[in-house]
C-alpha positions as CSV (number, residue, x, y, z in Angstrom):
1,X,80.4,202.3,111.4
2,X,81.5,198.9,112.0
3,X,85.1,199.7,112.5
4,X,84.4,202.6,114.7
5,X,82.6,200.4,117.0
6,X,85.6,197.8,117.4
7,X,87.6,200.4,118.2
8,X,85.8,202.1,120.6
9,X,85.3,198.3,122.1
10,X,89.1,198.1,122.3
11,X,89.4,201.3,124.3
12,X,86.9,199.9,126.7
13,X,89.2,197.0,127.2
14,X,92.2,199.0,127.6
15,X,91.0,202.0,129.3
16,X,94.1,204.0,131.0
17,X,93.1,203.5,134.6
18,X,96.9,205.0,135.9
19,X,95.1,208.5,134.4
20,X,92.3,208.3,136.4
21,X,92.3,209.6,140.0
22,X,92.3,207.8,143.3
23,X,88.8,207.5,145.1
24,X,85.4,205.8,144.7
25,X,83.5,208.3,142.7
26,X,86.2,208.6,140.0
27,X,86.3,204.8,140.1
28,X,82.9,204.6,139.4
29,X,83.2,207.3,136.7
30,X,85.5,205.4,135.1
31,X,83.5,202.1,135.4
32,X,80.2,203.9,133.8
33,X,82.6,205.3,131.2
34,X,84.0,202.2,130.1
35,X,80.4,200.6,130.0
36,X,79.4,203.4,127.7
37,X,81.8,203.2,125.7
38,X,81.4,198.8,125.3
39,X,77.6,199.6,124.8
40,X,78.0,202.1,121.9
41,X,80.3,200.3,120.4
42,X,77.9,197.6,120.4
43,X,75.3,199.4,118.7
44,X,77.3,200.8,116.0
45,X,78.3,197.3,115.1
46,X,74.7,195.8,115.5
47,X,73.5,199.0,113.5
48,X,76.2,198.9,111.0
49,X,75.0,195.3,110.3
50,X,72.0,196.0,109.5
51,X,72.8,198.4,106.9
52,X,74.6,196.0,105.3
53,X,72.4,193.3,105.3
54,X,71.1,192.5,101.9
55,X,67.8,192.7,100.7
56,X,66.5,190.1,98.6
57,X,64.0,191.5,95.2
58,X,61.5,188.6,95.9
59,X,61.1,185.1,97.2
60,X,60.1,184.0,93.7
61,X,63.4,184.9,91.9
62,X,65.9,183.3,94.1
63,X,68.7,181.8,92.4
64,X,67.9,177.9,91.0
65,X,70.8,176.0,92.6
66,X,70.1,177.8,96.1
67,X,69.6,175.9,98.7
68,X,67.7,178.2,101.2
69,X,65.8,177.9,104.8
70,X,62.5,179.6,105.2
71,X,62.3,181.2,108.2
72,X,58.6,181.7,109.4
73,X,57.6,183.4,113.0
74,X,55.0,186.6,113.8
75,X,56.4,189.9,113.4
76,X,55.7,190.6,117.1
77,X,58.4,188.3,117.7
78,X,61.4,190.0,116.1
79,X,62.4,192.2,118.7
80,X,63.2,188.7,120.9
81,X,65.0,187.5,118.2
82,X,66.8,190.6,117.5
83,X,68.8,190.4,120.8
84,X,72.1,190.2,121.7
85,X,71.8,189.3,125.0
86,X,75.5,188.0,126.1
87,X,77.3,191.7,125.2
88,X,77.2,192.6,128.8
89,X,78.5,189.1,130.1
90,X,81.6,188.9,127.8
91,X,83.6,190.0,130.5
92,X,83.9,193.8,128.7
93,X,85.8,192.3,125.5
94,X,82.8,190.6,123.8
95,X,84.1,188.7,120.4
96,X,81.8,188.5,117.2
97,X,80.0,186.0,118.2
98,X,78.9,187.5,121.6
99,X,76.9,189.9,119.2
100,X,75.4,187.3,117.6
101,X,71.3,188.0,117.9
102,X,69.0,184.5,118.6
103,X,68.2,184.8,114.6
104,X,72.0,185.0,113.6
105,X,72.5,182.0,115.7
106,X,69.1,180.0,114.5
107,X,70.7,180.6,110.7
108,X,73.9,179.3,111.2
109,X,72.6,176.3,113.4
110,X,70.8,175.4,110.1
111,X,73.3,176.6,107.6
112,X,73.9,173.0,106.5
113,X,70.2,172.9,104.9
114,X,70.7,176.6,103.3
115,X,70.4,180.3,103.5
116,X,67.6,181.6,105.9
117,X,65.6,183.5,104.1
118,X,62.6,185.3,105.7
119,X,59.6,188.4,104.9
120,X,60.4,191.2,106.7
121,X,57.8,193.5,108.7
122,X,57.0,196.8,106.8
123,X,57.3,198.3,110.0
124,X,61.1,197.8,110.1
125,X,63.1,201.2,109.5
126,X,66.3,198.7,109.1
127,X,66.4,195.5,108.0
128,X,66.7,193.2,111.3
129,X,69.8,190.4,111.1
130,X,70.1,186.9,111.3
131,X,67.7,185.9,108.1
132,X,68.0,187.7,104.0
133,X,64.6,189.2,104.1
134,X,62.5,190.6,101.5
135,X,59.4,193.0,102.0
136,X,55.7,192.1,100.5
137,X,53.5,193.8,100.6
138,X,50.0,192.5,102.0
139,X,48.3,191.5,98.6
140,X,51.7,189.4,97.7
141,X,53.2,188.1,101.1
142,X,50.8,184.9,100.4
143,X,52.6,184.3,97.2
144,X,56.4,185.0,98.6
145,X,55.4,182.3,101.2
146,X,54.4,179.5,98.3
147,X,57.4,180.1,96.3
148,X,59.8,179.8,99.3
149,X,57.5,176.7,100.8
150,X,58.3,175.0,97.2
151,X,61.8,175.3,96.9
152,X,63.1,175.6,100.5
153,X,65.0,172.5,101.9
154,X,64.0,172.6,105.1
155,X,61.2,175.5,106.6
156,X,61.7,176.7,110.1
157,X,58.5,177.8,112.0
158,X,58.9,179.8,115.5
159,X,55.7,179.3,117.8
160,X,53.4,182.2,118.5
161,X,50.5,184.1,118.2
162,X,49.2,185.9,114.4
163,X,46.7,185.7,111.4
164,X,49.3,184.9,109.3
165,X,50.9,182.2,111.3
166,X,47.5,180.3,111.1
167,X,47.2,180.6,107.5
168,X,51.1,179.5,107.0
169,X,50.2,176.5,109.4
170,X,47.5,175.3,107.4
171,X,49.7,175.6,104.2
172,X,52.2,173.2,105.4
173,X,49.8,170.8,106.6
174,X,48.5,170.8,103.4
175,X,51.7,170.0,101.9
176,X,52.0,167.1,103.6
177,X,56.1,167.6,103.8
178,X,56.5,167.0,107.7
179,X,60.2,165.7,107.2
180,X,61.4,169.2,105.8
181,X,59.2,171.1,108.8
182,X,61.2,172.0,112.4
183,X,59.1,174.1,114.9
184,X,61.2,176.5,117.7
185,X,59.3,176.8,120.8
186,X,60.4,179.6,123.2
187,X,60.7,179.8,127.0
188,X,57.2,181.2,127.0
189,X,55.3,178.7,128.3
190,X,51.6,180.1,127.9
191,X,52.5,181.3,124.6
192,X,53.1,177.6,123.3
193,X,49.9,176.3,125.0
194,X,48.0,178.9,123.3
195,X,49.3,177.9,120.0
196,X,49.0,174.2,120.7
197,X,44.9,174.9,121.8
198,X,44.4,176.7,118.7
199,X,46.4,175.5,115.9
200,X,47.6,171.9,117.2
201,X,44.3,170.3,116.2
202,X,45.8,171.3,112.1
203,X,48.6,168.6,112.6
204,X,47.8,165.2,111.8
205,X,48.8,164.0,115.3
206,X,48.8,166.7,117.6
207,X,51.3,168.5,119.4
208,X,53.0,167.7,122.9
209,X,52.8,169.1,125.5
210,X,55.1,171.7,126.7
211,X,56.0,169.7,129.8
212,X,56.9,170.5,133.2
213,X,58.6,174.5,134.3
214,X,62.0,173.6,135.1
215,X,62.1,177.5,136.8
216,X,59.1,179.8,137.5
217,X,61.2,182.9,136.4
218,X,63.6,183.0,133.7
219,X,67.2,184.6,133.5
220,X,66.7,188.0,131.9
221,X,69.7,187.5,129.6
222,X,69.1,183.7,128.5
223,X,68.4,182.5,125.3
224,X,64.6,182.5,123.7
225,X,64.2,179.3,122.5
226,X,64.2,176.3,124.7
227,X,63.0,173.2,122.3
228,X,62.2,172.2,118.8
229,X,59.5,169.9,117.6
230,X,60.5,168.2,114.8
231,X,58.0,165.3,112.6
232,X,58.6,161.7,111.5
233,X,57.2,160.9,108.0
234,X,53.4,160.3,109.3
235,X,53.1,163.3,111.5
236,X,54.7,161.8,114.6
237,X,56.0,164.5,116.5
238,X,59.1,164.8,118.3
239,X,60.0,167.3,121.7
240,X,63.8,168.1,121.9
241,X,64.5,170.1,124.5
242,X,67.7,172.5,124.0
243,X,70.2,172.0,126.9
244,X,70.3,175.0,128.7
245,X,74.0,174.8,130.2
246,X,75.6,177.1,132.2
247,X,74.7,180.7,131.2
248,X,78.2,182.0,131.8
249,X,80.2,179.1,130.1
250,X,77.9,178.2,127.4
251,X,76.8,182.3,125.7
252,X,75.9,180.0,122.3
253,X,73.6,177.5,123.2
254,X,71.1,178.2,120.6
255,X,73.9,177.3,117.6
256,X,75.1,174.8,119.6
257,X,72.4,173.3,121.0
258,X,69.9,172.6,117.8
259,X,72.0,170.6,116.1
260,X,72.6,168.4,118.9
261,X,68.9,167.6,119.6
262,X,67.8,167.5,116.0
263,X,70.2,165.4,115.0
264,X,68.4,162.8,113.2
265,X,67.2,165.8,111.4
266,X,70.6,166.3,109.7
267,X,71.2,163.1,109.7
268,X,68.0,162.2,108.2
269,X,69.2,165.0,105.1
270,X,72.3,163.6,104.7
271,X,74.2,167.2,105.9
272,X,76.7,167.4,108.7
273,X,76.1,168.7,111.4
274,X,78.1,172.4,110.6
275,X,78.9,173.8,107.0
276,X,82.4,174.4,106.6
277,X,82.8,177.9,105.2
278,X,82.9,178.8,101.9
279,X,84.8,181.7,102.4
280,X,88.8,181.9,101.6
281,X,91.0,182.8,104.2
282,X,92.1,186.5,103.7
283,X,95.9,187.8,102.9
284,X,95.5,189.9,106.0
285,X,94.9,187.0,108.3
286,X,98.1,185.2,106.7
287,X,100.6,188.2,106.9
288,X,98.8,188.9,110.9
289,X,100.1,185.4,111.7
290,X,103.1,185.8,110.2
291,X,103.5,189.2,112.3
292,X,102.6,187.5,115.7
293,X,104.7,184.5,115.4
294,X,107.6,187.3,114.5
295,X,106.4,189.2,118.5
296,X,106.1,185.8,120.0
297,X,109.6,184.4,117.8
298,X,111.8,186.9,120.4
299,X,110.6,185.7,124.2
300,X,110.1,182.2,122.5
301,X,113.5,182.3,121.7
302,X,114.8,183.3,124.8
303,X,113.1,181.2,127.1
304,X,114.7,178.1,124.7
305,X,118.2,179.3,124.8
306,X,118.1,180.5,128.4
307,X,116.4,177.1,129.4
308,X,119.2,174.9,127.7
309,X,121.9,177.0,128.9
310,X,122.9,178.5,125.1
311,X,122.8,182.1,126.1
312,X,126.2,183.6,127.6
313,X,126.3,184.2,130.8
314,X,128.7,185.7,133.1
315,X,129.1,184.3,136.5
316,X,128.9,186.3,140.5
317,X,132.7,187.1,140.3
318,X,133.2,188.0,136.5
319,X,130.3,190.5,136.8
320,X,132.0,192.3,140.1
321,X,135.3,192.2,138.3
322,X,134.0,193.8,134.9
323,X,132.2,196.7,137.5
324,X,135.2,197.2,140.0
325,X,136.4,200.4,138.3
326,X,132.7,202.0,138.2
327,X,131.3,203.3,141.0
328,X,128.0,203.8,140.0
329,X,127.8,200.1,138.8
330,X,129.9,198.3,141.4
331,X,127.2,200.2,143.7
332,X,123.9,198.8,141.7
333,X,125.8,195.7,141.4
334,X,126.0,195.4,145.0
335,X,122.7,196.1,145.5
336,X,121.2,193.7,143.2
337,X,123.1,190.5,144.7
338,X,122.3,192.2,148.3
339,X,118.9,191.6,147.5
340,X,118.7,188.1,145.8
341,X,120.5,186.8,148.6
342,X,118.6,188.3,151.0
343,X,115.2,186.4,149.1
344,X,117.2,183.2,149.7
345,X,117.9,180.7,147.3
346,X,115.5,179.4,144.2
347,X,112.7,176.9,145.1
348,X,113.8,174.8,142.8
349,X,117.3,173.7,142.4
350,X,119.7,171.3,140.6
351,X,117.5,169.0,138.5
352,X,114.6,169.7,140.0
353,X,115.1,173.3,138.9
354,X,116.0,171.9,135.5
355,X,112.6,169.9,134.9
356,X,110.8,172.7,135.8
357,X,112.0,175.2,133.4
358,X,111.6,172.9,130.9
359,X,108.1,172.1,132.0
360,X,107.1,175.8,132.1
361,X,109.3,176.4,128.9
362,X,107.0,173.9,127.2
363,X,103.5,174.9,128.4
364,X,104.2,178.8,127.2
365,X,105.2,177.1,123.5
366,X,102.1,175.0,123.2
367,X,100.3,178.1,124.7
368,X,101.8,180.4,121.9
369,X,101.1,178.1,119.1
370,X,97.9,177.4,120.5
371,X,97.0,181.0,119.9
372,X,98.7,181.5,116.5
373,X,96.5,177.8,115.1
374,X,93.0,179.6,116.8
375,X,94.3,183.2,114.9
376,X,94.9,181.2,111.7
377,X,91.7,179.1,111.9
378,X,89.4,182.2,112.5
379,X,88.6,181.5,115.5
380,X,86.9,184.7,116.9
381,X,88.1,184.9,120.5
382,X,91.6,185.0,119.5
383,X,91.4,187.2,116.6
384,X,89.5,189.6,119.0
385,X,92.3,188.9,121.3
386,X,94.8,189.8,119.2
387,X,93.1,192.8,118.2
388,X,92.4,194.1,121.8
389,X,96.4,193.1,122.8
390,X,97.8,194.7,120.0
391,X,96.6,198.0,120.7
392,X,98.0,198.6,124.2
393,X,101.2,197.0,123.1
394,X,101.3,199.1,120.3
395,X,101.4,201.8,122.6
396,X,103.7,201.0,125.0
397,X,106.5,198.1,122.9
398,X,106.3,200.0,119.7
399,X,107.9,203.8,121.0
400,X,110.5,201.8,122.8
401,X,111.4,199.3,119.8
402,X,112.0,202.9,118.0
403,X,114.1,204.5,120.5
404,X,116.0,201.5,120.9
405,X,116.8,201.5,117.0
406,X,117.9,204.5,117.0
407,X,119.9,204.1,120.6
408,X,121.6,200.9,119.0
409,X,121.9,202.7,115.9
410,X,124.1,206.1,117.1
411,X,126.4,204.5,119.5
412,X,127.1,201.7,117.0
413,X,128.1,204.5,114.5
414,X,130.3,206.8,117.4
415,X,131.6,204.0,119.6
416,X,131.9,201.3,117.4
417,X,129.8,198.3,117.6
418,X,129.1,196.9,121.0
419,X,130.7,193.1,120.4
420,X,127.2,191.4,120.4
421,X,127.5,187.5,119.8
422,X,125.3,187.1,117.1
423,X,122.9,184.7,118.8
424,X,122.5,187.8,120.8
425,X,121.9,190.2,117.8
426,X,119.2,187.9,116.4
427,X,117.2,187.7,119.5
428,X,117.1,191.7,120.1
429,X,116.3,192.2,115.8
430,X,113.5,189.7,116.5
431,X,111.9,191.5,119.6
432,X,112.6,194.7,118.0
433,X,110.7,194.0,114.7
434,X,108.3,192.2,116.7
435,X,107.8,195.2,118.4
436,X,107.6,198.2,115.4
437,X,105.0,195.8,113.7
438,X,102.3,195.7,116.4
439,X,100.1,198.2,115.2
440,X,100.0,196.6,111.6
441,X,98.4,193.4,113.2
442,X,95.8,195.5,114.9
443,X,95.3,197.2,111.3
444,X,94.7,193.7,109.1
445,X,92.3,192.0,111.6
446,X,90.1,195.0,111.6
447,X,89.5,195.1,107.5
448,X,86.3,193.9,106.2
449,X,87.3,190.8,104.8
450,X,88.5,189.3,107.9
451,X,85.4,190.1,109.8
452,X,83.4,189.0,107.1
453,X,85.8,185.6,107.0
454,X,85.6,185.2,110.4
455,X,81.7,185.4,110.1
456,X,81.7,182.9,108.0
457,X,82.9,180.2,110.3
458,X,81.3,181.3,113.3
């Protein structure tokens, strides 16, 4: 279900619009279609999730040397923590981390301190992601909640309204643990001052206020929490607000953001700030690198040995000479120089030409090995972008690199051999094998592993 949904993500991205009519209304066809298709993909990836999120037995058997996060909040909050807001403003290619829901990112903002862990409604017909839940029943929540409050490293409490939020309030209180205690308040701003009226009177020092509306409405796709509270070693509390950012350039503010403002927190624990992952970098992510520095190896190559002048190169005269006898070819060849002269000479000429290959030459390798480093690291735009590239290319490079084989191959076996220098033989092998491997690349980065890899480090 997972992989059905990237794909169907992919074709949204590379949609064939030269197959779709001219005119408005097949423009807009195409434009609905291409949205339906980003949006069900989506949800087969959200809802694949959640069928393989794990269930946990109970709260009182977690393993000993388990460091975990509890993860309190009312039920009637889930479906705000649930979303995935930023699918529809990843510019039509969202990555992994645009599906991210607000409880994915909570959990890996605190993934230093632990696993989020977290009871579950009984209303839920699939396990909802972000937090490992586990489902009491109402005569043994109570008891789930005191085994994870005894063991957990650090307990995370969203602000809102429910009976059992009062009772889980009072149990921490009683605990007298306010170091290990972080409360998430949301952009609802009578919600907090309801639960700062009614249950801020069970803190040893109050609450603060939430302070002053920096909007009266709020974006419909921004983030749900806006601040954390978090408690000195007497009860002292502490506002943070969460830097809102730019909602276009900043779609993971909520894993970004809580670390930043509760950084004494962490540093208070002793924990950075991120976890480095645990998991190993798969053999598919190795052998996809391997295959796109072999597709980027050709045009690299190229733009080296035609920048330094080690390609050979025939000049005006030697070219109209070689085509004399041809009249098909002295014709194109006409042509051709008819035209560049007619464009007029190069902008850039003499040295000045020079320095400016070279500078271009040298932006396009740090861009290539720019994006091999972010594919080899994980990160998840690039490995999204190399599997949303490889497809059309696959398409369109691979068909070609074939016929070209098998072009290369029959006149070399009727006519000869064509005299290639072999400079010139490696280049064309490279771009050719560069070519028939596209699809393979496409292939790796979709297995399981390497999303589940990927995951890890988001």
């Amino acid at each position: 279900m997972i992989t059905t949904g990237w794909l169907l993500i992919i074709l949204s991205v590379v949609w064939p619009e030269f197959l779709i009519p001219d005119g408005f209304g097949w423009g807009i066809a195409a434009g609905l279609g291409r949205l339906s298709l980003l949006l069900t993909g989506a949800w087969l990836i959200r809802r694949g999730r959640q069928h393989t999120v794990p269930l946990l037995p109970s709260l009182q058997e977690l393993p000993a040397n388990q460091r975990v996060v509890l993860f309190l909040r009312s039920f009637k909050e889930d479906h705000m923590f649930s979303r995935s807001p930023w699918v529809l403003l990843s510019g039509g290619d969202p990555s992994p981390m645009d599906l991210l829901c607000e409880e994915d990112e909570i959990g890996r903002a605190f993934s230093p301190f632990g696993k989020m862990i977290a009871l579950g409604s009984t209303s839920d017909r699939l396990p909802r992601l972000g937090s490992e839940r586990h489902y009491a029943s109402d005569g043994t929540w109570q008891a789930e909640v005191r085994a994870a409050l005894t063991r957990s490293s650090l307990v995370v409490l969203a602000v809102g309204a429910g009976r059992g939020l009062t009772w889980e309030v009072n149990e921490l209180v009683a605990r007298n643990n306010p170091t290990r205690l972080v409360l998430l308040v949301s952009r609802d701003h009578e919600q907090y001052d309801h639960f700062r009226h009614s249950l801020g009177g069970c803190f040893p020092r109050g609450l603060p206020d939430y302070g002053a509306k920096r909007r009266r409405y709020h974006l419909p796709l921004s983030r749900y929490v806006r601040a954390a509270i978090w408690f000195d070693e007497d009860w002292t509390p502490h506002w943070e607000n969460l830097k809102p950012g730019i909602p276009l350039f900043n779609r993971h503010r909520t894993r970004r953001a809580l670390p930043r403002a509760l950084r004494k927190v962490y540093e208070r624990a002793r924990l950075p700030l991120r976890e480095a992952p645990t998991v190993p970098r798969p053999w598919a992510v190795k052998i996809s690198v391997a295959l796109i520095s072999l597709f980027l190896l050709g045009p690299a190559s190229i733009f080296v040995l035609s920048t330094f002048g080690l390609l050979p190169t025939m000049s005006e005269s030697e070219i109209r000479e070689k085509t004399k006898d041809d009249p098909w070819e002295r014709d194109f060849v006409n042509r051709f120089f008819e035209h560049q002269n007619q464009n007029g000479p190069p902008l850039f000429t003499g040295l000045a030409g020079k320095l400016f290959e070279v500078l271009f030459l040298l932006i396009m390798l740090a861009l290539f090995a720019m994006f091999v480093y972010r594919v080899w690291q994980g990160g998840p735009t690039a490995i999204t972008a190399a599997r949303i590239a490889s497809v059309p290319l696959s398409f369109v490079l691979t068909p070609l690199a074939i016929i070209a084989i098998a072009f290369v191959t029959i006149l070399n076996t009727f006519s000869g051999g064509f005299g290639f220098s072999p400079v010139s033989a490696i280049i064309i092998s490279l771009v050719l094998a560069g070519w028939v491997y596209l699809p393979v690349i496409c292939w790796l980065l979709l297995k399981r592993e390497v999303r589940d890899w990927v995951d890890s480090r988001l």
